[in-house]
C-alpha positions in Angstrom: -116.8 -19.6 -86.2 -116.5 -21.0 -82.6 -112.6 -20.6 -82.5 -111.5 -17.9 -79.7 -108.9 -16.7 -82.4 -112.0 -15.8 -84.9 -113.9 -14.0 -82.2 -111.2 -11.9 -80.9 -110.2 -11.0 -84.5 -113.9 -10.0 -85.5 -114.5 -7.8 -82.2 -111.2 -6.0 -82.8 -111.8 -5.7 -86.2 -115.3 -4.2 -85.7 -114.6 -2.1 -83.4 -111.7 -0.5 -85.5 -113.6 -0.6 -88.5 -116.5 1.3 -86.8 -114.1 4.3 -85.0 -111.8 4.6 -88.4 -115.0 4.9 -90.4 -116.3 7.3 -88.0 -113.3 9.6 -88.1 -112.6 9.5 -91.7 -116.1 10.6 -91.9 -115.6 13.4 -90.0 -112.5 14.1 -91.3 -113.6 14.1 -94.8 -116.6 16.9 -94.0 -114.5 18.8 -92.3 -111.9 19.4 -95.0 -114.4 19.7 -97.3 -116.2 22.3 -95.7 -113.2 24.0 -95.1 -111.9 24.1 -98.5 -115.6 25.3 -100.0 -115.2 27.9 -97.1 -111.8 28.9 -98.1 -112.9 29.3 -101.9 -116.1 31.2 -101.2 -113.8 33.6 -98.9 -111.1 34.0 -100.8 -114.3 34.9 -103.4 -115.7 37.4 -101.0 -111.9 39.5 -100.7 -111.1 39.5 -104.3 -114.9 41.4 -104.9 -113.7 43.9 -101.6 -110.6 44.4 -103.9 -112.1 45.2 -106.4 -114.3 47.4 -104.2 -112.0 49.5 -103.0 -110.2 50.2 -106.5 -113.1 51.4 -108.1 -114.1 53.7 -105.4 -110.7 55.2 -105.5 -110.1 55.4 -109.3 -113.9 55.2 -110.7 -113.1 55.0 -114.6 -113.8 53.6 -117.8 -110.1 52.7 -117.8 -110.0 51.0 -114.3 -113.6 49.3 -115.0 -112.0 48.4 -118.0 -108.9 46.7 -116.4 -110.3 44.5 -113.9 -112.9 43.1 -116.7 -109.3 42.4 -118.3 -107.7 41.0 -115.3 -110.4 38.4 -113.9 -111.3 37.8 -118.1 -107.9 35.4 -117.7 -108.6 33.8 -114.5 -111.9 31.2 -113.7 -113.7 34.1 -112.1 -116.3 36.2 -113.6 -116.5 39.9 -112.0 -119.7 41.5 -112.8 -120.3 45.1 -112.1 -124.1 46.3 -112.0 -125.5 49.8 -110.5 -128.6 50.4 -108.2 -131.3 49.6 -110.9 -129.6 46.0 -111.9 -127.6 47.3 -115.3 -124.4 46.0 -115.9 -121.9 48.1 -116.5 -118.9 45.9 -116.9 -118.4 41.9 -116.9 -115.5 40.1 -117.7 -117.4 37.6 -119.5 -120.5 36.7 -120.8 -123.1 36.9 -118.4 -125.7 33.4 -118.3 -128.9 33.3 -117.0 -127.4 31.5 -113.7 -125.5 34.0 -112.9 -128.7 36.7 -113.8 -130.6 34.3 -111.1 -128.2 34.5 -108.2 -127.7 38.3 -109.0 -131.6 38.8 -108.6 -131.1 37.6 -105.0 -129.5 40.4 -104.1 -130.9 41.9 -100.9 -131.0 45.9 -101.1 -129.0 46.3 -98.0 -125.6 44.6 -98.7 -123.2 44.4 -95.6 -120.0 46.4 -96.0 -118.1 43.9 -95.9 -119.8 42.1 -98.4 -121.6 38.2 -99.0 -122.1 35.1 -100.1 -124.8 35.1 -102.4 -124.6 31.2 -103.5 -122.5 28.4 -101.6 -124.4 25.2 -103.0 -121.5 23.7 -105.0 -123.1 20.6 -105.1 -126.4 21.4 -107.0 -125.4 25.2 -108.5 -123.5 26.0 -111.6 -121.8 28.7 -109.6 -120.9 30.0 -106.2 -121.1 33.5 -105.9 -120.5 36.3 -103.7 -121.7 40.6 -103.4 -120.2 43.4 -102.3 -121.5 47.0 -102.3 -119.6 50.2 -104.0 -120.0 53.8 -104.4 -120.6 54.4 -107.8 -119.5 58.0 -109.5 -123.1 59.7 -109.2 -123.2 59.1 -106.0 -125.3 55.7 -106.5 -124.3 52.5 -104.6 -123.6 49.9 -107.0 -122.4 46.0 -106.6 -119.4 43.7 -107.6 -120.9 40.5 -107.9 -117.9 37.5 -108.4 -118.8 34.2 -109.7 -116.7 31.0 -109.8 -117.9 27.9 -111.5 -118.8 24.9 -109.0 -116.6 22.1 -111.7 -113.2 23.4 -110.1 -114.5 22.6 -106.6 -116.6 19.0 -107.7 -113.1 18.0 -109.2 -111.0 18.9 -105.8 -113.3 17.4 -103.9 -113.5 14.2 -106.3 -109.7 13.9 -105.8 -109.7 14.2 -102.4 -112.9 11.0 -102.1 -110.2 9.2 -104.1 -107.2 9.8 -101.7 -109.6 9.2 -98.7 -111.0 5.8 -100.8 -107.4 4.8 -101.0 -106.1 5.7 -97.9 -108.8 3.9 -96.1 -108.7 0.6 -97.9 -104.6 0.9 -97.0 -105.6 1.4 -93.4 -108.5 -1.9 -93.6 -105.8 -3.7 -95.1 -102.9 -2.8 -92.3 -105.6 -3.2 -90.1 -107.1 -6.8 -91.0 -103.3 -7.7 -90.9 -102.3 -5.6 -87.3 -105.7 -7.7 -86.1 -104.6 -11.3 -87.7 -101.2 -11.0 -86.0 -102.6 -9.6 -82.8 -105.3 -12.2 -82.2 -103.2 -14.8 -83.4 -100.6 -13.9 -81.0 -103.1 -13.5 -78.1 -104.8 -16.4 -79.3 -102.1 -19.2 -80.1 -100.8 -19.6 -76.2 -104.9 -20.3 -75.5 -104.9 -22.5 -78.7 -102.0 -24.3 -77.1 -103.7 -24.4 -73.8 -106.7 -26.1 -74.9 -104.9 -28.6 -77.1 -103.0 -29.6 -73.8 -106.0 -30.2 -71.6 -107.5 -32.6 -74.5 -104.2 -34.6 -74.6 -104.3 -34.8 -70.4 -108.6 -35.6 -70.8 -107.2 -38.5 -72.9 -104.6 -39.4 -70.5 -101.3 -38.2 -72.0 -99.5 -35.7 -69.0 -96.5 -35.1 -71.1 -97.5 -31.9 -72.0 -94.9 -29.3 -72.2 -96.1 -25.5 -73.3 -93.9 -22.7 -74.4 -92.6 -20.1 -71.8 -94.2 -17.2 -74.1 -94.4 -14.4 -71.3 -94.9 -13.9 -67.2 -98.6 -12.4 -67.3 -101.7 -14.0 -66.6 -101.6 -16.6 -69.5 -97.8 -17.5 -68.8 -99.1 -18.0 -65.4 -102.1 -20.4 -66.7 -100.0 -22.5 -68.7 -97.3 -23.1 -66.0 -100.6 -24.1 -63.9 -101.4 -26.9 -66.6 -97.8 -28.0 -67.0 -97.9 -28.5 -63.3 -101.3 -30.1 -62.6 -100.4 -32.6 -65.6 -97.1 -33.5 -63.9 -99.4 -34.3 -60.7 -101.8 -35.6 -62.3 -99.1 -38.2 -63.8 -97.6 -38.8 -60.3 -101.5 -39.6 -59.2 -102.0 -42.0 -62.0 -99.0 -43.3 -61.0 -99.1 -43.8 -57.2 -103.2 -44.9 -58.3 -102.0 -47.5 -60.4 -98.9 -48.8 -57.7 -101.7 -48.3 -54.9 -104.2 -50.4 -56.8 -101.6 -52.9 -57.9 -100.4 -53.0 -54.0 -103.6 -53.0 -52.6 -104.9 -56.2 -55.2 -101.6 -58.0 -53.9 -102.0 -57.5 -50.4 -105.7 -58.8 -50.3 -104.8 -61.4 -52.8 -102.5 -63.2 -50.4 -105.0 -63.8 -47.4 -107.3 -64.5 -49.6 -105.7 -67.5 -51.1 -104.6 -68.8 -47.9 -108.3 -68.4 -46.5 -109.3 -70.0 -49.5 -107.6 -73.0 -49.8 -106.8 -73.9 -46.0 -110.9 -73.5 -46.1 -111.2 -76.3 -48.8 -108.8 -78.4 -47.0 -110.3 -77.9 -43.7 -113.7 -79.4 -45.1 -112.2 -82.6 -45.8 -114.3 -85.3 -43.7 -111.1 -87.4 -43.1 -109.3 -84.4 -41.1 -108.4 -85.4 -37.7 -110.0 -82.8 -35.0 -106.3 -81.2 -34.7 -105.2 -80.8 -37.9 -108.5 -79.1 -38.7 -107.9 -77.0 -36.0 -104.5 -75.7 -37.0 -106.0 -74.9 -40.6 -108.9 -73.0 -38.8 -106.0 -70.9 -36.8 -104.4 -70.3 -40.0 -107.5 -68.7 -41.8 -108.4 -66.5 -38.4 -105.1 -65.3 -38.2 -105.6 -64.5 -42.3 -108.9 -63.0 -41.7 -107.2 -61.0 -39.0 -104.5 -59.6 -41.0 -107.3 -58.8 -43.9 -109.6 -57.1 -41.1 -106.2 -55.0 -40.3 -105.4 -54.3 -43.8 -109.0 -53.2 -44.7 -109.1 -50.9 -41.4 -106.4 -49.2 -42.3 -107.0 -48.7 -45.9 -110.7 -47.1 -44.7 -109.0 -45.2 -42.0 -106.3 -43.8 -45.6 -109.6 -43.2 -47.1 -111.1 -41.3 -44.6 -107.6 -38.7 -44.2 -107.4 -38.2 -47.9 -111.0 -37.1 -48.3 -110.3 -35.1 -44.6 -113.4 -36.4 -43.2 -112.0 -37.5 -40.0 -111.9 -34.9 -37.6 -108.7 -34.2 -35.0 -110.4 -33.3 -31.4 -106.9 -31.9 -29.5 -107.0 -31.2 -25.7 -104.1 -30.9 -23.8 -102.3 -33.5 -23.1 -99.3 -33.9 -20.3 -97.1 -36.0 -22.2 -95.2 -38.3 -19.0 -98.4 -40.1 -17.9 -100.0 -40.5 -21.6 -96.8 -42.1 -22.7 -96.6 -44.3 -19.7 -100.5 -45.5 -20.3 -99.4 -46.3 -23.7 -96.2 -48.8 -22.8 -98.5 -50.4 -20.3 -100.2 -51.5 -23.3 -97.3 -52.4 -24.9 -95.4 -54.2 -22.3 -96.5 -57.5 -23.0 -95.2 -57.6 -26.3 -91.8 -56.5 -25.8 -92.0 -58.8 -22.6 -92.3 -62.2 -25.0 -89.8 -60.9 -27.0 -87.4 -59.9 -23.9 -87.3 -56.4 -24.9 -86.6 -53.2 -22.6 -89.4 -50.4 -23.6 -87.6 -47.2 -21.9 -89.2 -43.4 -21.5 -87.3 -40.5 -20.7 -89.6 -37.8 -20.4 -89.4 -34.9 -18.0 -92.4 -33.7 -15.8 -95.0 -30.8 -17.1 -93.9 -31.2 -20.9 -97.6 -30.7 -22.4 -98.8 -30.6 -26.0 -102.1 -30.5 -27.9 -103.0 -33.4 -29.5 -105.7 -35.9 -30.1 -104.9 -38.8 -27.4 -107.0 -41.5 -29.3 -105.3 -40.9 -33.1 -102.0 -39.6 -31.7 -102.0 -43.2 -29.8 -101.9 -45.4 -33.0 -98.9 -42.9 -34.4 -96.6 -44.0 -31.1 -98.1 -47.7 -30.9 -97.1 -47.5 -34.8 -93.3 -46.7 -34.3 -92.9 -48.6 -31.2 -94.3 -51.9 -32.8 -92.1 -51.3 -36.0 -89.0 -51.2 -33.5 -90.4 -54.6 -32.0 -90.9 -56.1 -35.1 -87.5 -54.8 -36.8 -85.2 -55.6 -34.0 -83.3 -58.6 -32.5 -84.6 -60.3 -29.1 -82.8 -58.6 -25.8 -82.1 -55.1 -27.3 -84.0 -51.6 -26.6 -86.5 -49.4 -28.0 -86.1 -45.9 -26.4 -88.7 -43.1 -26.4 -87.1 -39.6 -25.5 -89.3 -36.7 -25.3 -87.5 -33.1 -25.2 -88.6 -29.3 -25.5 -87.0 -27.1 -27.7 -87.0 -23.9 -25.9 -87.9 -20.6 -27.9 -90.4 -17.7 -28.8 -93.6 -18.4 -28.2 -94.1 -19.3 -32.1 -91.3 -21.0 -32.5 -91.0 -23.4 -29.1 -91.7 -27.3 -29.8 -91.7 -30.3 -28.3 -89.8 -33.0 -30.5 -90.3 -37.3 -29.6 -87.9 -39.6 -30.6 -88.5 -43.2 -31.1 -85.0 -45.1 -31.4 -84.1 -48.9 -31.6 -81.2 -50.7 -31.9 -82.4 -53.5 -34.5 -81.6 -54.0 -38.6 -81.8 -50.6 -39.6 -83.6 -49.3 -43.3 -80.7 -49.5 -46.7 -79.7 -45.9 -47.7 -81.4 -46.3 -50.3 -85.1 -47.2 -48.8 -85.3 -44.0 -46.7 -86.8 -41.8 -48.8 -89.5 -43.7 -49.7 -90.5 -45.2 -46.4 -93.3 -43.3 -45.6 -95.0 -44.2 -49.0 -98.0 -46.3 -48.9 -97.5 -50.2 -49.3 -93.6 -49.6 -49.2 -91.5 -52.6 -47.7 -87.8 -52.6 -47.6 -88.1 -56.4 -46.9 -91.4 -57.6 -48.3 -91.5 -61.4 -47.4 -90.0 -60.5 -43.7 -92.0 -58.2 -43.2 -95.2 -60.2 -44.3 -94.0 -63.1 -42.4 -94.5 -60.3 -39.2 -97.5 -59.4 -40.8 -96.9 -55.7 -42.1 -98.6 -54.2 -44.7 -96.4 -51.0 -45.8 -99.6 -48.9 -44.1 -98.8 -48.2 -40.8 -95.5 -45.6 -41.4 -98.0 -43.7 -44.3 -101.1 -43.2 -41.4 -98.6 -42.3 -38.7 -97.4 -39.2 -41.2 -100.5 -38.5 -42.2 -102.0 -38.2 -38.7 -98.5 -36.2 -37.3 -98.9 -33.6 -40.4 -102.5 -33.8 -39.3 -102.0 -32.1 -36.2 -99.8 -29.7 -37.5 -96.3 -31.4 -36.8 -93.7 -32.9 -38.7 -92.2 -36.6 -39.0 -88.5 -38.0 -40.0 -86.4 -40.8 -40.2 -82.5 -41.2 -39.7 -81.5 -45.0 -40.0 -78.0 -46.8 -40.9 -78.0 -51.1 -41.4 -77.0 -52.8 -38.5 -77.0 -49.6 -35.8 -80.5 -49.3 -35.3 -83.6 -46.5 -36.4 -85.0 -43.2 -35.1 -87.9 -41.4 -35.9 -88.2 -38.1 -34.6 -91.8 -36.5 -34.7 -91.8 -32.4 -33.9 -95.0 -30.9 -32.7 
């Protein structure tokens, strides 16, 4: 009784039922009415006929005639004068017929009336019409027809209507079954999708029926399962990736602890192990910061403050930070920026994007070569003017293959080398996220042994 098909079905249904009953209804009174109506009228002109023949030929032949005439039809003419005598019927006259005639009002319209029209209760129907009698009296021609010829038509015709309406509730019940099914099944469908995703299945698939609203709804399932099954996927690799990465320092904290407690340790030795575990905890205090800082940009509730920011001195501040670094590795860290190039950015997030891409081109490149930061404007509309920053180095370069996939979290091309230099596969993932953050745009162009670029557009 709860199915959506059933309810559909029984509203349509009613509301059919309830205007066809209404109409045949109506339809049936109203030819009935008109078909008593056209038997007590066509009653009414055969008395007027006879009216005007006996006022032009008044005679015992004529009277004589008509009595013979309507003797072999299923009316009854009745001719009486002033005082109520009949002078002529065409057949035996019953005391019905003497009731209706004693109706007879004493001033009869010209045109004549109905006397009787209750064909449901009344033997007869019966109608009067005045003539000029011979003496100069005014007589009346009173024609009765018996009510069983009508009850039968009208019998037949409850039949045909009893008939034609159980045809039309039968074509109906079927026109509803196929229309409510039809509406129904894509919803059916629908619903029987969503349980198999609620359980965990997203390989739901659902006919292309038709481009309206429900099409539309059913394409929106098909495509939130096939996200949904990329989530659970990228949830399960995150998880997996995430277990991993913690799982490592872990073990090393763990067991260069145990060893460090030893009581036979010389003072050095237990040094070294102690080095080892802060350098561990280090890396797991990184790994955690940037997993909380992930966190906080998927659930957008860190907040990007932008001011202007002149580009030439902000970049400079930044590879003063750097230097060092690049200085123990005897690196070159080289700008080329022009003067007044200004964009809107947030100085503290945008920071950790270019300290990001500039410590990846440490990290990933030989001792002695150069990491190059070029800044450029790309002249244009107002809309459509930009300022583009490109980070390039010269070191091992990302496989063919990899580039795609490089700005996915926990994603290593070279997982033990770039553990050994203490990555995480984090740091490329934030830097996008924080560049689409402020409304620009991030790629990579790399080839093996030539060197990387990463170019971000704002």
């Amino acid at each position: 009784m709860n199915k959506i098909s059933f309810k559909i079905g029984f509203f349509f249904f009613l509301a059919i039922f309830l205007l066809e009953t209404v109409l045949m209804v109506a339809l049936h009174n109203n030819i009935i009415h008109s078909r008593v109506d056209d038997e007590l009228i066509a009653l009414q002109t055969r008395g007027n006929n006879h009216r005007e023949i006996l006022e032009e030929n008044f005679h015992e032949e004529t009277i004589r005639h008509i009595a013979l005439m309507e003797s072999r039809t299923d009316t009854i003419v009745i001719l009486a004068d002033s005082y109520g005598t009949i002078l002529m019927s065409s057949n035996e006259v019953v005391p019905a017929m003497e009731a209706v005639m004693s109706k007879r009002p004493d001033d009869i319209p010209e045109p004549g009336m109905i006397l009787e029209d209750d064909w449901k209760d009344k033997p007869y129907i019966a109608s009067a019409t005045p003539v000029d009698l011979q003496d100069g009296t005014i007589g009346t021609v009173f024609m009765f027809q018996g009510t069983e010829k009508i009850k039968e038509l009208i019998s037949g015709m409850n039949q045909h209507f009893l008939i034609a309406g159980l045809l039309s509730l039968l074509f109906m019940i079927g026109v509803i079954f196929f229309l409510s099914r039809f509406l129904t099944e894509p919803l059916v469908q629908m619903n029987e999708a969503t349980k198999k995703i609620r359980k965990g299945d997203f390989s739901v698939t659902l006919p292309k029926r038709s481009r309206d609203e429900v099409g539309e709804l059913g394409e929106s399932i098909e495509i939130l399962a096939h996200e949904l099954d990329i989530l659970k996927n990228e949830r399960n690799d995150f998880l997996g990736s995430i277990s991993h990465e913690l799982r490592t320092p872990l073990t090393y904290i763990k067991g260069y602890a145990e060893i460090a407690q030893r009581q036979e340790l010389e003072p050095a030795e237990r040094n070294k192990y102690l080095t080892i575990i802060t350098e561990e905890a280090g890396k797991l205090a990184k790994l955690v910061k940037e997993l909380f800082n992930l966190a906080r940009i998927d659930e957008n509730t860190f907040s990007i403050d932008k001011v202007d920011v002149e580009l030439k001195p902000y970049l400079e501040g930044i590879f003063s930070k750097a230097a060092p670094a690049f200085t123990d590795k005897q690196m070159k860290l080289d700008l080329v920026c022009p003067e007044n190039i200004s964009v809107s950015i947030d100085p503290i997030r945008f920071e950790q994007v270019i300290i990001n891409l500039i410590e990846n081109a440490r990290k990933y490149s030989d001792p002695g070569s150069m990491v190059s930061v070029t800044v450029s404007r790309v002249e244009g509309n107002r809309q459509s003017e930009h300022v583009t920053i490109a980070v390039r180095d010269r070191g091992w370069g990302i496989p063919k293959e990899d580039v795609p996939r490089i700005f996915e979290r926990f994603y290593r091309v070279d997982k033990s080398r770039t553990r050994a230099l203490g990555g995480s596969g984090l740091g490329l993932a934030i830097a996008k996220e924080l560049v689409e953050a402020h409304g620009g745009t991030i790629s990579v162009s790399s080839e093996q042994g030539q060197g990387t670029e990463f170019v971000i557009e704002l």
